[in-house]
Phi, psi and omega in degrees: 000297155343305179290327165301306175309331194280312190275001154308247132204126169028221188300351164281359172293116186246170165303111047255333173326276199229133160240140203289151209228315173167167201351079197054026147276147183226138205232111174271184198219104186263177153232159172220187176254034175233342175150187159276145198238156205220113148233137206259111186214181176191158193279138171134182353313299160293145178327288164302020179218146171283114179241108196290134196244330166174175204201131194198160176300157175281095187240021133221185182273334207244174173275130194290108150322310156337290197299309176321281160337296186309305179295326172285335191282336151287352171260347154287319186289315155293331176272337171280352165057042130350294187206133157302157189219150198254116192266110173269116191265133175263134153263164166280000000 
């Protein structure tokens, strides 16, 4: 449902939905049937597209500096053509 909210819209999806985290990173904020869940993305490569860099349950309140790493750092990894990317496309 979130993700739907995402592809809507895009960088106006806002708090409590989504929030900017640091440096063009962004944390949208789901539920699941394991807890609340935090996934970690940013727009690009391409102009339209979303690239989810990770995503785990929400297991403290404020966001783990680790993760924040991480995410940038798969997110270097994708712009640097890295990694493959498995592109899911939605038409309207």
């Amino acid at each position: 449902m979130q993700l739907a909210r995402l592809r809507e819209s895009g960088p106006r999806l806002r708090y409590p939905a989504a929030e900017h985290v640091d440096d063009g990173i962004w944390a949208l904020r789901a539920n699941s049937k394991e807890g609340p869940l935090r996934v970690f993305y940013f727009f690009g490569p391409d102009v339209r597209q979303v690239t989810i860099l990770l995503a785990g349950v929400k297991k403290r309140r404020k966001i783990n500096p680790d993760d924040i790493k991480l995410a940038k750092k798969r997110r270097a990894r994708v712009r640097n053509n890295q990694v493959l990317l498995n592109v899911y496309a939605v038409r309207n």
